[in-house]
C-alpha positions as CSV (number, residue, x, y, z in Angstrom):
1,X,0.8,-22.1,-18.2
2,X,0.9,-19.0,-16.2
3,X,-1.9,-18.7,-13.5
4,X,-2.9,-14.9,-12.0
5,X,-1.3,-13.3,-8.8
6,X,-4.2,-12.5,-6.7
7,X,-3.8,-8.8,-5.9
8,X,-2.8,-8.4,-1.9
9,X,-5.7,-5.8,-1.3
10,X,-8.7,-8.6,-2.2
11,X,-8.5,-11.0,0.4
12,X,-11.9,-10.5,2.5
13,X,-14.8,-11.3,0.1
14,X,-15.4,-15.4,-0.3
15,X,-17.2,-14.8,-3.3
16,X,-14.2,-13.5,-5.6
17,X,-11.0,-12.0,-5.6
18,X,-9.1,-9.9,-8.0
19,X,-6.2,-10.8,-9.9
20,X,-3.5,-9.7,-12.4
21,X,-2.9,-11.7,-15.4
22,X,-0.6,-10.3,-18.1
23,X,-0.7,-6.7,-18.0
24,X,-4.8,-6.6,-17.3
25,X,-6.5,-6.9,-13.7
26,X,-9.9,-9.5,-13.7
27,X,-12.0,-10.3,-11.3
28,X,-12.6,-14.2,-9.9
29,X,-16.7,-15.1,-9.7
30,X,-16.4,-18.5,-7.5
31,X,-18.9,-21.0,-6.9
32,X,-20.2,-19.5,-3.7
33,X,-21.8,-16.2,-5.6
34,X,-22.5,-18.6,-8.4
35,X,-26.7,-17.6,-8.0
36,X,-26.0,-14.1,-6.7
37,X,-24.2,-13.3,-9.8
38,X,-26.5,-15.5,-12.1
39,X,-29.7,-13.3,-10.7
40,X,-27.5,-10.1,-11.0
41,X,-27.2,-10.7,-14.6
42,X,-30.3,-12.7,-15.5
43,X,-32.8,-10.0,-13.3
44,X,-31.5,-7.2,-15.6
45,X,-29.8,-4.9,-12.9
46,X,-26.4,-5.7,-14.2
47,X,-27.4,-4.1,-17.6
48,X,-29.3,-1.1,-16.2
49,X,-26.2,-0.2,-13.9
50,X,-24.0,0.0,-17.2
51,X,-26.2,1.6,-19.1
52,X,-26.9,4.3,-16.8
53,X,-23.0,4.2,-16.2
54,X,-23.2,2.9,-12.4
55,X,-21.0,0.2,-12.2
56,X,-18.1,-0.5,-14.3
57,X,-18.6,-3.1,-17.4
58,X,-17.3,-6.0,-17.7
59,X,-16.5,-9.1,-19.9
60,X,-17.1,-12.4,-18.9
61,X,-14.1,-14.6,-19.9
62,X,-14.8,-18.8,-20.0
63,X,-11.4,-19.9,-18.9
64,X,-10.4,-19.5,-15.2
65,X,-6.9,-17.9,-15.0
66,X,-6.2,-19.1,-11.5
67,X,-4.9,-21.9,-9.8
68,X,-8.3,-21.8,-7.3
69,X,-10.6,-24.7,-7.4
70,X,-13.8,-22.3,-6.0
71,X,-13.7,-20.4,-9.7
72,X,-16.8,-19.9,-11.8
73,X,-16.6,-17.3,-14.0
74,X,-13.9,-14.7,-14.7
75,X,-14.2,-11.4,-15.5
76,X,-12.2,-8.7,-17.6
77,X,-13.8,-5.1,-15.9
78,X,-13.2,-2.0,-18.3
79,X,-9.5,-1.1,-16.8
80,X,-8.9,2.1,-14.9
81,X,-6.0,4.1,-15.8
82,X,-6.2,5.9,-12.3
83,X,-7.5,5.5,-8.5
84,X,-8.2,7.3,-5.6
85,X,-9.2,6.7,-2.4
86,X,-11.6,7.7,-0.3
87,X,-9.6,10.1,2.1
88,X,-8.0,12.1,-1.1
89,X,-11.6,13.2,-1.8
90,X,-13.4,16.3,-1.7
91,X,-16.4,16.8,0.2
92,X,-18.7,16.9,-3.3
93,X,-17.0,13.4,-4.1
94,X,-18.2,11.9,-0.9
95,X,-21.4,13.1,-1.1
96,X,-21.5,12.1,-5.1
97,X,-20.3,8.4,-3.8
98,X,-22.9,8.6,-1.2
99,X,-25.6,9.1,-3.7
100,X,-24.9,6.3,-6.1
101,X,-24.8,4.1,-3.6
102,X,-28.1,5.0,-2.9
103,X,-29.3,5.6,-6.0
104,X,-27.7,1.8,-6.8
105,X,-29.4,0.1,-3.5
106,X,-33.0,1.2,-4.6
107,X,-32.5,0.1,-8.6
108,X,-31.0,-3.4,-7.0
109,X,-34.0,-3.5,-4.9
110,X,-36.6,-3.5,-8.0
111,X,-34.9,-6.3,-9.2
112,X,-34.5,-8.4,-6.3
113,X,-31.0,-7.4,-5.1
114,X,-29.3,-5.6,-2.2
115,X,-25.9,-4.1,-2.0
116,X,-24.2,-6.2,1.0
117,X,-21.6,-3.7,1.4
118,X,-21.2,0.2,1.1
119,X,-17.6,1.3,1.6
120,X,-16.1,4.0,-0.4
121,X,-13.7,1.9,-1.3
122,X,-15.8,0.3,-4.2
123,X,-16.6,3.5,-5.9
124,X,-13.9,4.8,-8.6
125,X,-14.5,8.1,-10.0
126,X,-14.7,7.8,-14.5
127,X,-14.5,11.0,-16.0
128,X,-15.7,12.9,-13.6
129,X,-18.2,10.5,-12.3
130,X,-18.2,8.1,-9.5
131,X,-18.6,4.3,-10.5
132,X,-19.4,1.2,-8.5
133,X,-16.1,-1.3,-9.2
134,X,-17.4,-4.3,-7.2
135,X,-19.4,-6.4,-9.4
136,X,-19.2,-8.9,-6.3
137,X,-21.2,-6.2,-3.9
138,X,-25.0,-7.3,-4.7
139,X,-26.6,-10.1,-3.4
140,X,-30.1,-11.1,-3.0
141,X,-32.8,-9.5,-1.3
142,X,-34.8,-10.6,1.2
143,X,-37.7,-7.4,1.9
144,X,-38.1,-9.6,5.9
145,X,-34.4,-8.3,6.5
146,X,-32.7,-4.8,7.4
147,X,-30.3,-3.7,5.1
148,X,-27.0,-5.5,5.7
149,X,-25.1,-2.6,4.9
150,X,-26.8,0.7,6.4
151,X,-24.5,0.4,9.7
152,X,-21.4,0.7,7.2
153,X,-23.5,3.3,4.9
154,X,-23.7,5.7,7.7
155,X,-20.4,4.7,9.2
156,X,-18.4,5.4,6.0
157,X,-20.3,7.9,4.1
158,X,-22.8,9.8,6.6
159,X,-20.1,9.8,9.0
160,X,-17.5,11.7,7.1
161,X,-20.1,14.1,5.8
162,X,-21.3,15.2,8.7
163,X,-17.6,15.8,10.2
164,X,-16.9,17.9,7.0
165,X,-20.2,19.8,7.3
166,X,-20.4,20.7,10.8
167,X,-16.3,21.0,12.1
168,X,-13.8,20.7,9.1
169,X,-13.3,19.3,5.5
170,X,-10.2,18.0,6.7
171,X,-11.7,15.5,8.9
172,X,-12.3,13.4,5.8
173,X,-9.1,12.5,6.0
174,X,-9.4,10.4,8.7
175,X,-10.9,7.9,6.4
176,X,-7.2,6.9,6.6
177,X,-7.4,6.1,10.2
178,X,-10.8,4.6,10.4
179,X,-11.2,2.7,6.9
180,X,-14.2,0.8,8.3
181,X,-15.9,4.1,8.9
182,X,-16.1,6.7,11.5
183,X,-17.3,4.7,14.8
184,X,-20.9,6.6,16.1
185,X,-19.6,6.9,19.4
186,X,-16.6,9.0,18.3
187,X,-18.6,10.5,15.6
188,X,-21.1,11.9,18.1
189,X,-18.5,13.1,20.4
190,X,-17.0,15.4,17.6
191,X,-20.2,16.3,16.5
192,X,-21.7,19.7,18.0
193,X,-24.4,19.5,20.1
């Protein structure tokens, strides 16, 4: 039997991976998201996300595809025919990603979740409209915690923004150079005063 090439791009997270098997790309749940996942889908938010066209479907699949001991679920997302990144974007786009992620962090938060991460890199644009790709990105809240991901929020969204709004739209291409996010300290330096 054939077993899925993990895609070289999704290496970081130790709660899943994507992989291609046959011509489709899935996504690996393993065992250390097991509850984070179960609560996603059991506390509604999953559901809600779709139906208000937030995050990109998915279907869950019982067989794992992979050769990887950690697996717990497998997932088919709805495919994408096309993606862009971050630094091809306009300024609208950045500002559209920005607000789902928003918009995403305070519907997670009524049902007991928090995005742990807020790069750019998870949103996809569908028709038009930008979509949250990482089914892997919630986790669960804890209301005696900061947000995990607001440094990286302002870093990769605010950041950018503000360079486009107050020096030059073209400064959102260095996205490409920073892919972490702008760093405050040079963000403040470019930044008039």
């Amino acid at each position: 039997m054939t077993v899925g090439k993990k895609h070289p791009a999704s290496y970081r997270d130790p709660a899943g991976f994507i992989f291609e098997y046959g011509d489709k790309f899935y996504r690996q749940v393993n065992q250390s998201y097991a509850a984070h996942y179960d609560l996603l889908k059991n506390s509604g938010l999953y559901e809600q996300l779709v139906k208000e066209k937030k995050i990109i479907a998915h279907t869950e699949i019982d067989q794992c595809l992979t050769d990887n001991t950690e697996w717990y679920k497998t997932l088919l997302p709805e495919q994408l025919s096309f993606i862009s990144y971050p630094y091809e974007w306009c300024f609208s786009q950045w500002k559209d990603a920005a607000l789902l992620t928003l918009s995403i962090v305070k519907t997670s938060v009524l049902h007991g979740m928090i995005l742990k991460d807020a790069t750019p890199f998870n949103i996809q644009f569908v028709k038009g409209s930008p979509v949250l790709i990482d089914t892997l990105s919630f986790e669960t809240y804890d209301a005696a915690k900061p947000w995990i991901a607001y440094r990286q929020f302002v870093e990769c969204f605010i950041a950018p923004l503000l360079l486009a709004r107050y020096q030059t739209p073209e400064l959102l291409k260095s996205f490409q150079v920073f892919p972490e996010g702008i760093p405050l300290k040079i963000l403040t330096k470019l930044l008039p005063l």
